[in-house]
KEMARBA-225583 format. One record per residue: residue number from 1; chain; x, y, z of N, C-alpha, C in turn. Coordinates in steps of 0.05 Angstrom, whole numbers. Example, Ala and Ser with C-alpha at 12.3 -4.5 7.8 and 13.67 -1.06 7.14 Angstrom:
   nr  kette    n.xx    n.yy    n.zz   ca.xx   ca.yy   ca.zz    c.xx    c.yy    c.zz
    1      A     264    -114     156     246     -90     156     264     -66     156
    2      A     257     -45     142     273     -21     143     258       1     157
END
This chain:
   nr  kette    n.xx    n.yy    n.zz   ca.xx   ca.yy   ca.zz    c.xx    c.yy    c.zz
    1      A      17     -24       0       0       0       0      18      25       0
    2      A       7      50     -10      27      73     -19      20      90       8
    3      A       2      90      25       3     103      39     -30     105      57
    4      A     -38     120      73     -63     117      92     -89     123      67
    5      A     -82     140      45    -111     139      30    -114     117       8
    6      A     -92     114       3     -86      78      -5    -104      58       8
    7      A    -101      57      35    -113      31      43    -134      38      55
    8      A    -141      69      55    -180      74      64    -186      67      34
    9      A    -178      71      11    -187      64     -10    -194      27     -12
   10      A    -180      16      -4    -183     -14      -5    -200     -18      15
   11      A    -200      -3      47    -219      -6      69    -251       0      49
   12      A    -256      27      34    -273      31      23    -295      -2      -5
   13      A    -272     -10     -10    -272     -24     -27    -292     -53     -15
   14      A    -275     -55      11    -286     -79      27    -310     -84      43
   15      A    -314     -59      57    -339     -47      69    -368     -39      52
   16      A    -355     -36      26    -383     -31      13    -392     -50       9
   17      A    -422     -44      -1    -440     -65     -11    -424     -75     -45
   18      A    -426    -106     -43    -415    -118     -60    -416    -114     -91
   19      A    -438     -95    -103    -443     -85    -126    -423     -60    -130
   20      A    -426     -45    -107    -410     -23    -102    -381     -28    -102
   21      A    -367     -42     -86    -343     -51     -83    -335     -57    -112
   22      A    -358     -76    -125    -345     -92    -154    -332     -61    -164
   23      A    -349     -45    -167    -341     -17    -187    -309      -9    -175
   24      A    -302     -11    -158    -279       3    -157    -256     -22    -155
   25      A    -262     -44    -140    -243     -67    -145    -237     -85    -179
   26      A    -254     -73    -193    -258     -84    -221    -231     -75    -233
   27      A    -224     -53    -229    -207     -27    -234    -176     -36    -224
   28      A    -176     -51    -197    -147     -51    -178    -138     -87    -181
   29      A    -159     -98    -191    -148    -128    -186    -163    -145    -201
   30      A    -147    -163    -199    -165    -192    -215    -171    -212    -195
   31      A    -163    -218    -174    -166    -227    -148    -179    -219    -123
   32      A    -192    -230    -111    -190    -217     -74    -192    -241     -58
   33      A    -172    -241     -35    -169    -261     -12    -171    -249       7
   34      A    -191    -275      19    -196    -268      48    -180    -284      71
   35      A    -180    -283      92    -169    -299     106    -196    -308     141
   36      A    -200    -325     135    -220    -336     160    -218    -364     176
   37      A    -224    -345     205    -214    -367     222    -242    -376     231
   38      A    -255    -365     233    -296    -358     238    -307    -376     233
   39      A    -302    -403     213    -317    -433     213    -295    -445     219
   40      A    -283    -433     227    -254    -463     240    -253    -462     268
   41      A    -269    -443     277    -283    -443     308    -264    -420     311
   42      A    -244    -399     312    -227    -381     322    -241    -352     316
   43      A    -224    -338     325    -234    -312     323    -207    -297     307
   44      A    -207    -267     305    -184    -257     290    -190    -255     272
   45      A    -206    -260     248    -200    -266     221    -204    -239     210
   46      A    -210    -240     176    -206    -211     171    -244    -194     185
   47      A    -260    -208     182    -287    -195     197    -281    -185     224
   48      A    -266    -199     241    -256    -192     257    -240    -158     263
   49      A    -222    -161     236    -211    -133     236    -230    -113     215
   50      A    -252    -121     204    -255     -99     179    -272     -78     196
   51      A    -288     -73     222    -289     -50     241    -276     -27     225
   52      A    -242     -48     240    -225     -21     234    -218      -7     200
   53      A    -223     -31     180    -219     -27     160    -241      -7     152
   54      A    -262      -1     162    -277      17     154    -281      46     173
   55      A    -262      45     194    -253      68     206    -226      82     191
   56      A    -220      65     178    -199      81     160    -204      84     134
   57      A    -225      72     126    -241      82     107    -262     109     101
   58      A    -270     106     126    -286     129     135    -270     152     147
   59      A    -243     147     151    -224     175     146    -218     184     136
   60      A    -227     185     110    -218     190      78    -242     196      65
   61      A    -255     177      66    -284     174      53    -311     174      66
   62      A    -315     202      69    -332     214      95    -364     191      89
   63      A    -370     182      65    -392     168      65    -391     147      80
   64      A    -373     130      97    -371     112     106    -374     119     128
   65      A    -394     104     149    -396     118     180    -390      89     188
   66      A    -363      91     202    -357      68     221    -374      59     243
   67      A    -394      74     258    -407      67     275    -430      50     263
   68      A    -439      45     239    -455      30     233    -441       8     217
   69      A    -417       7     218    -400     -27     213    -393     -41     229
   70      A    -406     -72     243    -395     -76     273    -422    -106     276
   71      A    -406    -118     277    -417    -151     291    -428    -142     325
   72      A    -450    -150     335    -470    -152     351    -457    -170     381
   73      A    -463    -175     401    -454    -195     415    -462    -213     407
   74      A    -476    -220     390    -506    -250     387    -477    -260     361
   75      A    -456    -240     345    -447    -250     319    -462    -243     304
   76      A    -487    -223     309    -500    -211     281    -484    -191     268
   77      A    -484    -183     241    -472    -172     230    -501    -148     224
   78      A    -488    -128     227    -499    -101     219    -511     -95     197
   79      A    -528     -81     185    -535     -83     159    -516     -73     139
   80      A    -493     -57     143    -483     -49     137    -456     -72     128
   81      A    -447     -82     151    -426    -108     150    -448    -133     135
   82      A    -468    -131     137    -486    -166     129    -486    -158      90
   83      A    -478    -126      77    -477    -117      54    -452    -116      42
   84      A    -436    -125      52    -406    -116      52    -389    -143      36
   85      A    -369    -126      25    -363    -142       7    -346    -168      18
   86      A    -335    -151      45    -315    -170      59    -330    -194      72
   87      A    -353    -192      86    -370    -201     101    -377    -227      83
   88      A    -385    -215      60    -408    -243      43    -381    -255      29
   89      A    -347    -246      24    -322    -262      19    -316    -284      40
   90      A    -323    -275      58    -317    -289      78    -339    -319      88
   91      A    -366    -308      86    -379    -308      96    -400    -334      75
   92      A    -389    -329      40    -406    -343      12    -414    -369      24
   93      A    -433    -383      22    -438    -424      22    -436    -420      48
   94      A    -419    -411      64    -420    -421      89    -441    -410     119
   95      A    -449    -389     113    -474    -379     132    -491    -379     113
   96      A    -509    -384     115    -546    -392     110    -554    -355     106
   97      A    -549    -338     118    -550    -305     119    -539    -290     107
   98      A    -526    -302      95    -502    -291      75    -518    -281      56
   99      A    -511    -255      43    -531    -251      14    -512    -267      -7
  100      A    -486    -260     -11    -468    -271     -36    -466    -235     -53
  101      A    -460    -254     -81    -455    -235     -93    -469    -229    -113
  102      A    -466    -205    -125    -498    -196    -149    -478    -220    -178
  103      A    -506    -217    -193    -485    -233    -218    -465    -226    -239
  104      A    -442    -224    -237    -431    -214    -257    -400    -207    -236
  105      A    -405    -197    -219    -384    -192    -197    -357    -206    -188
  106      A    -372    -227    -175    -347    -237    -161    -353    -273    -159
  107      A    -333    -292    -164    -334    -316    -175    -314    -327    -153
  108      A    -329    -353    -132    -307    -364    -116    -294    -377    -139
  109      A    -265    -376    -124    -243    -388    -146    -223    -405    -133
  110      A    -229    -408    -106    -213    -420     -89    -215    -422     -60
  111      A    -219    -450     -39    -233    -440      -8    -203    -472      -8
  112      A    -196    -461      16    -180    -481      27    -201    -497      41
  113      A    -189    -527      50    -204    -550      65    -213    -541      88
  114      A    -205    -522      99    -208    -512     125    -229    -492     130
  115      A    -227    -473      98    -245    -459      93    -227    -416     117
  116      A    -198    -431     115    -192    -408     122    -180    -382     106
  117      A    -177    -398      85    -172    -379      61    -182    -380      35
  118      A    -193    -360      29    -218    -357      11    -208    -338     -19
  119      A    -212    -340     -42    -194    -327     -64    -220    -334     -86
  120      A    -231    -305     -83    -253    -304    -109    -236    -289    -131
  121      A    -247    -295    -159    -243    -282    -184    -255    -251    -192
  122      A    -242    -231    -188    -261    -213    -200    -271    -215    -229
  123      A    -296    -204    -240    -304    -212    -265    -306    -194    -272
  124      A    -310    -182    -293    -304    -161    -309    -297    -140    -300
  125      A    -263    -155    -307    -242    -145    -302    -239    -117    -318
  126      A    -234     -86    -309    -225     -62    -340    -210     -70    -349
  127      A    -202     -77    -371    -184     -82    -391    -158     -55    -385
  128      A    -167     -25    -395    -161      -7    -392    -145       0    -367
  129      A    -160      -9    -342    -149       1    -318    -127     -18    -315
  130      A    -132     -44    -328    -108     -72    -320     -74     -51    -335
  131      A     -84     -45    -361     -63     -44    -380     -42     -14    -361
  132      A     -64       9    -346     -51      25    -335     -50      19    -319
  133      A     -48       4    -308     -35     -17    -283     -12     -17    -284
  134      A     -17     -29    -305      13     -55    -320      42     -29    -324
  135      A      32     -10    -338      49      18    -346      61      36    -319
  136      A      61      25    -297      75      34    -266      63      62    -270
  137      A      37      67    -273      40     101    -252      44      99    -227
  138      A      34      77    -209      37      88    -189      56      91    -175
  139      A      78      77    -180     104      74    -180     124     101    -190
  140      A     113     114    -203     122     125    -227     118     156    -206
  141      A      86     158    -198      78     182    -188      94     184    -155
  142      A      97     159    -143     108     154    -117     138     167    -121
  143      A     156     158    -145     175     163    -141     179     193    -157
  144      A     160     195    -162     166     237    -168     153     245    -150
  145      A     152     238    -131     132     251    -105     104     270    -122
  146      A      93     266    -129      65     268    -147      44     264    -132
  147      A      28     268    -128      -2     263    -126     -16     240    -132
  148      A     -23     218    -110     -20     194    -125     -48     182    -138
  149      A     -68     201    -143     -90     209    -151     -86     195    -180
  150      A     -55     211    -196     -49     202    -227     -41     168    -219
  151      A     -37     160    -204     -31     125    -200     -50     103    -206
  152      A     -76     119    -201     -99     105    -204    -113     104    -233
  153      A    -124      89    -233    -139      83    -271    -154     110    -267
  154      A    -157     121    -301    -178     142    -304    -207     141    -293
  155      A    -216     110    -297    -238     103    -291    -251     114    -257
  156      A    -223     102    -241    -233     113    -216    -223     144    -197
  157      A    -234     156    -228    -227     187    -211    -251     199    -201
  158      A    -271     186    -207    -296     199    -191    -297     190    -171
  159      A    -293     165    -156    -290     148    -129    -268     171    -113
  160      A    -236     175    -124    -232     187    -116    -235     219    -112
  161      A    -243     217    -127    -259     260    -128    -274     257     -95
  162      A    -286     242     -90    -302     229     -60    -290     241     -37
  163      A    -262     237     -37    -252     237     -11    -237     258      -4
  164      A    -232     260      22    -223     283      28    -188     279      46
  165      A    -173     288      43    -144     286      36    -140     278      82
  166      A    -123     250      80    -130     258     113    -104     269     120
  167      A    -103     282     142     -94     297     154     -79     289     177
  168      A     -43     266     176     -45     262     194     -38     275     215
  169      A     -39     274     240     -26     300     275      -6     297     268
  170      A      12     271     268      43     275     274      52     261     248
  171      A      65     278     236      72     270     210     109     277     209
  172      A     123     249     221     145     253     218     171     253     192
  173      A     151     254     172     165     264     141     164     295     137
  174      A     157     311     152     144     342     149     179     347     154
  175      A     186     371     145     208     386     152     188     402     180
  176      A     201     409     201     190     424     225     191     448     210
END
């Protein structure tokens, strides 16, 4: 990850509803893995942490209100987490409550025996966004200290037009 609006961008990605998510993960990957410990009886897994993944999503991307992302004492998932892209990755065949995914989206492609690691296909993949992928902006913009806005496919400049630049307190790269 290039940096904190980097990975509210991926937090954003995961927390949304799964139609939603497809639009901007269509763009960054051909893959998504999850990692779950949650039918192997443990706790920890990524549901476990995506709370936080959408508190740092929602630091960036003011549409995201972390207080409405969050498992119940009972293990209910929120309406918000029961829509989520991370939730129903985690969550596909194996809970009965699970919605899944809309059609066209996202294709399991791989569940270990254990069912702790999970690796769906994204499906229609941008061609476009793959190939400026492939051409290192972001690499490119990182290492001209740039704006890493140009890193990302054209496609997702309205996702990012969204957010608002965070601000961190102690920023020990600042000249004093």
């Amino acid at each position: 990850t290039w940096n904190h609006e980097h990975i509210a961008l991926l937090g954003k990605s995961l927390v949304s509803p799964t139609g939603a998510a497809h639009q901007i993960v269509r763009h960054l990957a051909d893959y998504v893995l999850v990692w779950s410990t949650r039918f192997g009886g443990h706790g920890g897994d990524d549901i476990a942490k995506s709370p936080h993944m959408a508190r740092i999503g929602g630091s960036v991307y003011k549409e995201i209100n972390p207080e409405e992302f969050y498992m119940d004492q009972k293990q209910k998932p929120s309406d918000m987490m029961a829509k989520s892209l991370i939730y129903n990755a985690v969550s596909y065949r194996l809970d009965p409550n699970a919605m899944g995914f809309e059609e066209g989206t996202f294709e399991e492609a791989y569940t270990t025996t254990h069912r702790m690691v999970r690796i769906y296909k994204v499906l229609d993949v941008d061609e476009d966004s793959k190939a400026y992928g492939k051409e290192g902006h972001g690499y490119q913009a990182w290492l001209a200290g740039r704006p890493l806005e140009s890193a990302y496919p054209p496609a997702l400049q309205k996702v990012l037009a969204g957010k608002q630049d965070f601000a961190q307190l102690e920023d020990f790269n600042r000249n004093a």
